[in-house]
N, C-alpha and C positions, 0 to 999 in steps of 0.2 A: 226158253223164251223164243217166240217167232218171229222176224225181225224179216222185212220187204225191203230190199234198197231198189233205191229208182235212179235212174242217169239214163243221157240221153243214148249214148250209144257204146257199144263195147270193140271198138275199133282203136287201135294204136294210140295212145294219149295218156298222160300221165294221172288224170281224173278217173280215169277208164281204170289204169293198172291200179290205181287205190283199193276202188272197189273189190276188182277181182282178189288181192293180196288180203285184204281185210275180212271179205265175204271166206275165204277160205282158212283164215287164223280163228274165226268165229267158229266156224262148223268144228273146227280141231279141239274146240274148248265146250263143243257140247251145244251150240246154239242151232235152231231151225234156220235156215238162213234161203231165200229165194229173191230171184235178181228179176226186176220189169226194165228194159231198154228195146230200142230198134235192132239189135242184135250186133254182131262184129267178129272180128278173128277169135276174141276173147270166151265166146259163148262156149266152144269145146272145151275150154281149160275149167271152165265153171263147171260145169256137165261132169266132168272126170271127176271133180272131187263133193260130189252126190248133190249140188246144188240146180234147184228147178230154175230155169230162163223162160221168161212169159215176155214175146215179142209186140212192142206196140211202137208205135210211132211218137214218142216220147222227143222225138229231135228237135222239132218246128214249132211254128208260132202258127201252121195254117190251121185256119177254125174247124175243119173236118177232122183233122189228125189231133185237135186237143178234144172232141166230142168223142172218137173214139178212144181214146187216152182215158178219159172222164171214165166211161161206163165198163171199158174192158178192165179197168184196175181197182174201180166200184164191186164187178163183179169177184174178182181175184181177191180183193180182202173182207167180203161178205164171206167167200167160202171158206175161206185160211183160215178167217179169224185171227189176222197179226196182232203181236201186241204193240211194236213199234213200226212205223213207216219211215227212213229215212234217204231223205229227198241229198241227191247231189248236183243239181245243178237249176239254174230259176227256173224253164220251162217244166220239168218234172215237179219240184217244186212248187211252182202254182195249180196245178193240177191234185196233186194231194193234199195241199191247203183247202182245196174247194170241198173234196172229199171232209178230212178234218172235222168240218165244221157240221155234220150228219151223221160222221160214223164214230165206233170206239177204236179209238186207237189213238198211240200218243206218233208225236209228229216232230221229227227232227231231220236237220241240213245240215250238209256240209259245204264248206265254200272253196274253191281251189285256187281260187286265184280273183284277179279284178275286173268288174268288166263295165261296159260303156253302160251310164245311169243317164233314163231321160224321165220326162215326165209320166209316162205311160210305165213305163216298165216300173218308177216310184211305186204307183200306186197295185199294181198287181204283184210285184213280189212278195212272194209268203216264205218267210226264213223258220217259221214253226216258233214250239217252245220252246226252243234250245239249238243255239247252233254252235258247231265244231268250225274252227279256221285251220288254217296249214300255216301259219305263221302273223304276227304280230301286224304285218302291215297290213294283209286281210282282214284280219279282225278290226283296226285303226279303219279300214277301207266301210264293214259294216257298221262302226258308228258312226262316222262321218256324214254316212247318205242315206241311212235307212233309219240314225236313232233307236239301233237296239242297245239294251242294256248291257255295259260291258261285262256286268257278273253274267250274262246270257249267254255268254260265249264264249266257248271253253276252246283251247289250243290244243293240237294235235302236229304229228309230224308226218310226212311221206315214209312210211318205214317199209324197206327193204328186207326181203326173204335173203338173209348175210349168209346160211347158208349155201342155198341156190346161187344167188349171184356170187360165187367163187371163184376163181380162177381152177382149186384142185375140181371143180365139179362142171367145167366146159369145155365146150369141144370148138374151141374156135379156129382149130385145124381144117374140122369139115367144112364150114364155111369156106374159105380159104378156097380148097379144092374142088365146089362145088362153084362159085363166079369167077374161077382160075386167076385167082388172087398169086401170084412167086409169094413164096414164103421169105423173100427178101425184100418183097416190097413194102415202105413205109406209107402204113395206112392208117388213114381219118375215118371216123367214127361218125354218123351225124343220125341219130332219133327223134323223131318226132310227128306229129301230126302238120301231114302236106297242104295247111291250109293257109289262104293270104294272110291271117290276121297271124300266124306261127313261127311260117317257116322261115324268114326273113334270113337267120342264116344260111340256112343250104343253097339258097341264090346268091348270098354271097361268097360261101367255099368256091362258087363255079366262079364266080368274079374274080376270086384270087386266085385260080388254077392257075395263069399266065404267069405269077410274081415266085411260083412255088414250084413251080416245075424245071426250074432253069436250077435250083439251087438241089431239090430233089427228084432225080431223075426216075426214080421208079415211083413215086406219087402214087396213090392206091386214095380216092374218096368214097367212101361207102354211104349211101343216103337209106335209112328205112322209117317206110312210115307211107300214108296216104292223105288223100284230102282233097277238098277243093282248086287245089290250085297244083297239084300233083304235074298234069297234061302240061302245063307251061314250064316247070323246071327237070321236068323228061327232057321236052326237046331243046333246054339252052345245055342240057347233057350230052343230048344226041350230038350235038354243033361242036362241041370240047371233043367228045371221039373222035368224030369224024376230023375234024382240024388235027389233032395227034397220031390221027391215025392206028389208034389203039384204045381199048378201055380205061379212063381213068375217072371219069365218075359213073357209080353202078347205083341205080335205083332201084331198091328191091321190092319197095308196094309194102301192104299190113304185113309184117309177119308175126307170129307168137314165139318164135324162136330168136325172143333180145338177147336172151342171157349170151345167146353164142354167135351171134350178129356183133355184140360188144367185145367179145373176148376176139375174133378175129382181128381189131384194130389193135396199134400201138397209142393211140393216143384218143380221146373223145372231144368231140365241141360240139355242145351242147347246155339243156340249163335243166330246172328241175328234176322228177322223178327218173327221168331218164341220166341223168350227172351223177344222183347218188346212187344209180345201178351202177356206171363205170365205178364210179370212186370204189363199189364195193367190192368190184373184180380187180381194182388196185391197177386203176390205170390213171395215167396223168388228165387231167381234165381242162379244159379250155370257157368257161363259162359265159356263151355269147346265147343270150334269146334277143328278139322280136323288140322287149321290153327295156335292154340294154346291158351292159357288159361291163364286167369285171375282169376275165382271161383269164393268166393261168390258177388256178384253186391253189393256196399253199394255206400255213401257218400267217401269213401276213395278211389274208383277205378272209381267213375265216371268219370272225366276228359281221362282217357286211355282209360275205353271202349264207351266213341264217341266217341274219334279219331279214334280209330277200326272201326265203324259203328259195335257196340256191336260182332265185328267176332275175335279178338283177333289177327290178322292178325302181324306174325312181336313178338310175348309173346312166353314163351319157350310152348315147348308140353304140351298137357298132357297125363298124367300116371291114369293109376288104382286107385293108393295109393291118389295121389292128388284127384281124383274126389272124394272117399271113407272119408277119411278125412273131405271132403267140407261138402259130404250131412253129415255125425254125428257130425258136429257142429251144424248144424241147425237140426237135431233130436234131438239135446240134449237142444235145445236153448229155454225157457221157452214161453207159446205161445205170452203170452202180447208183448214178442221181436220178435215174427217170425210177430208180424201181424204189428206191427210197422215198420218193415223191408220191409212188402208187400204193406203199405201205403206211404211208402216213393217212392218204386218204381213206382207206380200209377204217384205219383206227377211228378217225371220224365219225364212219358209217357204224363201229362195233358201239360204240359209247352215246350214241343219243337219235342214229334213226333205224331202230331193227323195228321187227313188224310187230314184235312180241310190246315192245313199248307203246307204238302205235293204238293196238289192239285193249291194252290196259287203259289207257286213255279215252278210248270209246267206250268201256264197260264202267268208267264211273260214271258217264254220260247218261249210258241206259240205266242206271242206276235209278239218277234220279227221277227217269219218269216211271217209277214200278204204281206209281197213285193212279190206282182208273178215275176215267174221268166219271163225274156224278150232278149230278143236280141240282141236289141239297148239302147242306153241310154237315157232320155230325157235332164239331167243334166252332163256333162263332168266336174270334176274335175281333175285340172294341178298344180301340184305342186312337191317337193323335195318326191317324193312318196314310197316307196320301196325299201329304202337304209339300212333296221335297223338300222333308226335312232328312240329311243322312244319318241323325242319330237314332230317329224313332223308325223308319225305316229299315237299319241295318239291325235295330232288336227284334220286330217283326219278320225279320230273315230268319235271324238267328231260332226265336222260337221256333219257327214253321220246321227249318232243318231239326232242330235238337228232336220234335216230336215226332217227323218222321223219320227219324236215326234209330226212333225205336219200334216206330208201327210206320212202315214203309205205306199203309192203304189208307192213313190216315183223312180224315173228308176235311177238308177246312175250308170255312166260309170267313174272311175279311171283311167287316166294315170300311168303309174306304171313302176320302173325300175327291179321290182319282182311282175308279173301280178297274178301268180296263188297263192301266199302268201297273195297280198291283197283283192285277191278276195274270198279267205278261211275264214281272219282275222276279212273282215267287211263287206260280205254276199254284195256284188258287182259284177257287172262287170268290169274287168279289163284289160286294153291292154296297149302292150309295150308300153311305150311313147317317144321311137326314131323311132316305125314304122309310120310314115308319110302318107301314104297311106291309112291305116287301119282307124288310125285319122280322113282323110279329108271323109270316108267313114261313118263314127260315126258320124260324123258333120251333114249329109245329115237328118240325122232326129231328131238331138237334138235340144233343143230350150235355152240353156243354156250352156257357159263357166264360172267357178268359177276359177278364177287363183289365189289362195291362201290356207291356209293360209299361214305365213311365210316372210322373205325376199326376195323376189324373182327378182325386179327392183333391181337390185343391181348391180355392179363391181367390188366389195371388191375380190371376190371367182375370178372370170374371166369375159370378157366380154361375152365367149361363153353360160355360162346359163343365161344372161340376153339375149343374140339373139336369144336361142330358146324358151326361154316365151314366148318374144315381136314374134317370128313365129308365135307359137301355138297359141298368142289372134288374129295375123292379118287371120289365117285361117278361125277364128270363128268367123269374122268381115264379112271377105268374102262370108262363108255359111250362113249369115243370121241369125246367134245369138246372144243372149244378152246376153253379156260382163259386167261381175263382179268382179271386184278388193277387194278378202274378205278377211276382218281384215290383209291388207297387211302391214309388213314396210317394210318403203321405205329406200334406200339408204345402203352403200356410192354409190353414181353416182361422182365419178372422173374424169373420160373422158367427153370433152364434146362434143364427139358422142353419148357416155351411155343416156345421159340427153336428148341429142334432139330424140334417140329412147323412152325414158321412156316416156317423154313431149306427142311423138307423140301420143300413144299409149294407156295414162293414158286420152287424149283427148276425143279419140273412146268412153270410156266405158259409161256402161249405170248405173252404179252403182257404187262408191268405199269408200272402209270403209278403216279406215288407225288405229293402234292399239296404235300411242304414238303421242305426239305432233311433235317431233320431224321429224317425218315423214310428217305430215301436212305442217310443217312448209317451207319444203323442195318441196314439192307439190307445196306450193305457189310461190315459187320463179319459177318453172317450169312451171308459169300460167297458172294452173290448179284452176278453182275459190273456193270459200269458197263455196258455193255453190252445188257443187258438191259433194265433201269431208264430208264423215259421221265419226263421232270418235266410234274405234271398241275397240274389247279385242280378245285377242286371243283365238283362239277355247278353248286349251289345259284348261281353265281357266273350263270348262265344262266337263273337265273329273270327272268320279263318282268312289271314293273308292270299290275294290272291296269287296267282304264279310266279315260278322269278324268274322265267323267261317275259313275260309280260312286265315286270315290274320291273327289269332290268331296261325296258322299251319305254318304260313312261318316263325312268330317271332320266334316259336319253333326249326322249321327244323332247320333256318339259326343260332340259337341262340345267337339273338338279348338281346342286355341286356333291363332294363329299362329306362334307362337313356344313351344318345345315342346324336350323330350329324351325319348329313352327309354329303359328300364331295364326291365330281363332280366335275374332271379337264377332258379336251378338249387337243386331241392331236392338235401338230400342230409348225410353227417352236418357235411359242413365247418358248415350252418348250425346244428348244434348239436343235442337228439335230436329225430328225427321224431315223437317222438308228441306232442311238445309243441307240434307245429306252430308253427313257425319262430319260436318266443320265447327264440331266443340273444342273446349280446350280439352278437353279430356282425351282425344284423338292428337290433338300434339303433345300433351305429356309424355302420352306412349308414346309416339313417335318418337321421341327425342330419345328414350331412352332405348328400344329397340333397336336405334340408329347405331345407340353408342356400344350397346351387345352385341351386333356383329362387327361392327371395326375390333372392338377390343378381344374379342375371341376367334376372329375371322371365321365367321358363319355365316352364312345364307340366311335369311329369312323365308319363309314358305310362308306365306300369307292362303290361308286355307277358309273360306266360306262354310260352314256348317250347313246353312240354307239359302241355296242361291236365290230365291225370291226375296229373301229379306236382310239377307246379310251381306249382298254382292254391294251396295252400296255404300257403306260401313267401310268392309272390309277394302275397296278401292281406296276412298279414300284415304285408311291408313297408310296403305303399301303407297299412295303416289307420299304422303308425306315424309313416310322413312326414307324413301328413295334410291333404294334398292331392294332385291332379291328378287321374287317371281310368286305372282299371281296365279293360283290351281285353281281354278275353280268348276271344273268338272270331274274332281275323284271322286271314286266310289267307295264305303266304307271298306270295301276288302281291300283295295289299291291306297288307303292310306294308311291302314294297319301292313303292309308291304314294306313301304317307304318310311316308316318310325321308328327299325331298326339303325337305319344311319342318322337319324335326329342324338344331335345333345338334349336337347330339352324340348319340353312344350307350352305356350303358353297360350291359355286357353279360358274363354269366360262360357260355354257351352259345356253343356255337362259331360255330355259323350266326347266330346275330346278329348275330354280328361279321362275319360274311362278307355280310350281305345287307347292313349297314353300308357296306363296303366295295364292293359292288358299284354302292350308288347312292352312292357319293363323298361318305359324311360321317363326319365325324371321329370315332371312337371308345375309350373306355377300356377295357381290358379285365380283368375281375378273373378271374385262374386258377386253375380246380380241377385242371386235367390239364395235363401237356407242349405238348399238340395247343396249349392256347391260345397259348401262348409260340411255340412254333413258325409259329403261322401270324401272329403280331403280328409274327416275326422275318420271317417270308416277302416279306408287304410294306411291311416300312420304317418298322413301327410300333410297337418292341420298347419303348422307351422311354416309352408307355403303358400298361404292363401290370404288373400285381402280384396278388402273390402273395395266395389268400383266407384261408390260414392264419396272414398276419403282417400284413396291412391295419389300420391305425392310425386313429383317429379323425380327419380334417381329411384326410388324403392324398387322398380322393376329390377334396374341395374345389381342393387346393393340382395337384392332375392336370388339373382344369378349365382353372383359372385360366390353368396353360400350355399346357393344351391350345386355348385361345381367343386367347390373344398368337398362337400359331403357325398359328390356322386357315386363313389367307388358303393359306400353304403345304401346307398337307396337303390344304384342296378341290382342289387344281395337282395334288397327285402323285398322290391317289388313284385319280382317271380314268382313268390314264397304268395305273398297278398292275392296276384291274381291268379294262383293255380288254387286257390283255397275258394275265390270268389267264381270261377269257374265251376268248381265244385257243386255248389250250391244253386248255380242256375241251371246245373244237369239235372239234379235232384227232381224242380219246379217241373221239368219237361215230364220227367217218371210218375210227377203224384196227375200229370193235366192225364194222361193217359191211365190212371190205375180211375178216376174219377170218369171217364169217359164209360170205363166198363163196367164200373158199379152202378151206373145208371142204366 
């Protein structure tokens, strides 16, 4: 695989050392790897380990330098032929974005850190199809202000070459004797990029020289790095010599020689990529950036500074006084504890930021984009598509993954009632699906219609979305494709027009998998033979938890307790009229009893929106009448299959909540508006939780708990058992969508 990474420049900086550490783990593992920047210290270190550097002006926003930026790296992936571009920083990034949208190539970013958002810069950042963060609050930072999807964006760590950065493998003697360092002199450590927005501490080490030097009399501060603002804190160094009369802060400028810049100090102050190089040469560390401070790194501040990504991002400033303070604790600190302190940091760096980890984490990334980009589709998917709804869209994830899990080049065209959302969300092609035109246009080269997953034969909703399914299959009848009915249920069919259109049409197909019995059952009366009919599961049953670094960050944000349930109600008129936004009695029923389910079991409530266009109304008003627990209403199907591990129960009138429920083995109630829910509570063995939302009684929630909690030990036993079987079965659907793709 050929792989272009772009950044602006390769000069001393922690975004900088990613690249190079990463560009050079790639090449070790066998990838084509070539680097586009303004160039930097760093370019020889790239060079030595056989990687091409193609220098452009990538740093700026000036309109000359991004024209030439445009056409010199137009040219360079016309010739290469990369298969991946990925962009490190926004001006690079917007530049390959632009590219993107003319050439072949797939298009990912990484982000390092946060940075100042205006209106201009909104609207020109291009983050691609897939972006990597450096930690938690980054990514928190990309949905916040750009509204990417948080399944878009996968976590990564700054990993460290652990055995490079070693102590048995530096020479931080030479140093030493080379800026005639005494080898008894107590020295500070300080890396970074010399620029206004950065350096903020190295101006203040010299601020605290006065406070530090009376108590440490051989003082040693070492500064490396460059930058803008480089000339100004020279000479407040030049003004500390001269006043001492001797060298005690040394500016060294870029050097490529950190490893042994760091191993000459006793101690580091400093923050990101550059902290977990000290930590990894097992030195004590001081954690002060720009962005704010935490001090000394132990066992007691680990937890806050990951969530930083070691930058303190979000911790009050720091002062002089506080840095001063930090380093004569650990001057005073006897050594047996300074080196104990510098082994513990090592084990930090061994257990969760080597490069090698880093490097894995980029390669499921390129992973997903092995699909070239195309055109046309060969598979068309038709279903309830682009409504923000999280249950019908986290099935339509889940198929697209399952299908390309097994044909990585797989073409897929979406119908979609939000085309440019789902074709961001799930790296598709997407088109309106009431443009009819476009459709029968799409048709002309597909060789496959999937009309599912979901209810979609139905008439419960109206007859019109069952007339435009049975449309959209007779199109794809007409143009000559293979017709699949996946993991559908079926029904209610009331009319009996509905029936003899589903009959007709369910006839046609060349495949159909039905997800509960009840729907087979119904099939057959509509003389559709046994024969035909395969028993499914629902995609959603295939969704994957996302990270538990991530998922450990949303319990926090959202401040989730540890003992917790959650509850999913479904607008609609069962809850009484709509305009009065959910002030039925049916909405204090539950309340009253939800109230009394977590007083009596002390649990949290998770009040959970299935579909925030239609459920956030609903769902408020519940949670204000319970009156307590916490309102989610922006998780993602992977982020709440994450968090259902520390759930007791679920209670849920959506179907998919039941199913993601189900999927991660925890107990559930179910209150039903449709058949579907009965049926699929009957499907797995769990019928005897479920009632009715038209006759539910004041206390029955309660008195459902209560046995649902005697019984829990048994139902955690069967559930796993149900959903590795119904997992099963929705693998199967992905294997026949593709054996039908290539028989046609």
């Amino acid at each position: 695989m050929k792989i272009l990474m772009t950044l602006m420049g390769l000069e001393i900086g922690g975004a900088e050392t990613h690249v190079v550490e990463l560009s050079k783990s790639l090449v070790a593992r066998g990838y084509d790897i070539s680097v586009a920047s303004k160039g930097g210290v760093y370019v020889s270190e790239l060079e030595r380990a056989g990687i091409r550097h193609y220098n452009l002006p990538l740093h700026t926003k000036n309109p000359a330098a991004l024209i030439k930026s445009y056409f010199g790296l137009k040219r360079i992936i016309k010739r290469e032929r990369f298969d991946i571009v990925h962009a490190h920083a926004r001006i690079p990034a917007f530049v390959c974005g632009l590219l993107a949208k003319s050439m072949d190539f797939r298009f990912i970013t990484s982000t390092h850190g946060v940075y100042k958002v205006d209106p201009l810069l909104l609207r020109i950042s291009d983050w691609g199809e897939h972006a990597v963060a450096v930690s938690c609050d980054v990514k928190q930072y990309l949905i916040d202000n750009y509204n990417i999807p948080s399944d878009n964006i996968s976590l990564t760590i700054n990993g460290i070459d652990t055995e490079r950065f070693s102590k048995a493998n530096t020479d931080g003697a030479r140093v030493r004797r080379e800026l005639g360092i005494d080898a008894s002199a107590f020295t500070v450590v300080y890396v970074s990029r010399i620029d206004v927005e950065a350096a903020l501490p190295g101006f203040l080490l010299c601020e605290a020289v006065g406070g530090l030097i009376s108590e440490i009399p051989e003082l040693r501060i070492l500064i490396v790095g460059s930058g803008t603002a480089y000339g100004e804190l020279k000479a407040k160094a030049d003004n500390i010599n001269k006043q001492y009369g001797r060298e005690v802060v040394t500016l060294t400028g870029a050097r490529t020689d950190v490893v042994d810049l760091i191993s000459a100090g006793d101690i580091f102050v400093g923050v990101s990529r550059a902290a977990l190089e000290a930590m990894s040469e097992e030195k004590p560390v001081v954690l002060a950036g720009a962005q704010g401070y935490i001090g000394i790194f132990d066992e007691r501040v680990c937890d806050l500074a990951v969530s930083t990504n070691f930058c303190c991002r979000g911790e009050r400033l720091p002062d002089a006084e506080l840095i001063a303070n930090d380093i004569l604790k650990l001057y005073n600190m006897d050594a047996p504890s300074r080196a104990r302190l510098g082994e513990y940091n090592r084990s930090v760096i061994l257990s969760g930021y080597s490069t090698s980890r880093m490097t894995d984490d980029y390669e499921k990334v390129y992973s997903m984009l092995t699909a070239p980009k195309y055109k046309r589709g060969e598979i068309i998917i038709s279903g309830y598509y682009g409504f923000k709804n999280m249950g019908d869209d986290s099935l339509l994830k889940s198929m697209i993954d399952g299908i390309r899990a097994l044909r990585p080049d797989a073409r897929i065209t979406v119908l979609s009632n939000s085309p440019t959302l789902t074709a961001e969300s799930c790296r598709v092609r997407a088109i309106n699906r009431f443009n009819l035109p476009k459709i029968a246009r799409e048709m002309r080269s597909a060789k496959l219609l999937i009309s599912g997953g979901g209810s979609l034969l139905q008439d419960g909703t109206s007859k019109k979305s069952l007339f435009y399914y049975v449309t959209i299959m007779r199109m794809a009848k007409r143009a000559g494709l293979k017709l699949m009915l996946y993991a559908n249920g079926l029904g209610p069919l009331v009319d009996s027009s509905s029936r003899r259109l589903a009959a007709e049409i369910m006839a046609k197909a060349d495949y159909i998998s039905l997800r509960d019995d009840r729907s087979r059952q119904l099939a057959r009366e509509l003389g559709i033979p046994d024969s035909k009919l395969r028993p499914s599961a629902d995609p959603a049953f295939l969704t994957k938890p996302c990270e538990g670094e991530w998922t450990e960050y949303i319990e926090k944000r959202d401040g989730i307790a540890e003992r917790c349930f959650v509850v999913s109600v479904k607008e609609g008129d069962n809850f009484g009229d709509k305009k009065s936004r959910g002030g039925s009695d049916l909405v204090g029923r539950l309340a009253g009893d939800i109230r009394e389910i977590a007083q009596r079991y002390s649990l949290m409530p998770l009040f959970v929106p299935m579909h925030n266009g239609k459920d956030m109304d609903i769902t408020e008003a519940l949670a204000k009448r319970v009156g307590c627990g916490k309102l989610l209403p922006h998780l993602t199907a992977s982020e709440l299959c994450a968090i259902m591990p520390r759930c007791e129960l679920v209670i849920g009138t959506r179907l998919h909540m039941l199913i993601f429920a189900a999927a991660m083995g925890v107990p559930m109630i179910g209150v039903s508006y449709d058949p579907k829910i009965d049926a699929f509570l009957d499907y797995i063995g769990q019928r005897e939780y479920c009632y009715d939302i038209r006759t539910i009684a004041s206390g029955e929630l309660c008195a459902a708990v209560e046995k649902l909690i005697a019984n829990r030990d048994k139902i955690r036993t069967e559930l796993p058992k149900s959903a590795e079987r119904l997992r099963a079965l929705a693998r199967v659907d992905c294997q026949e969508a593709i054996e039908l793709v290539t028989e046609n």
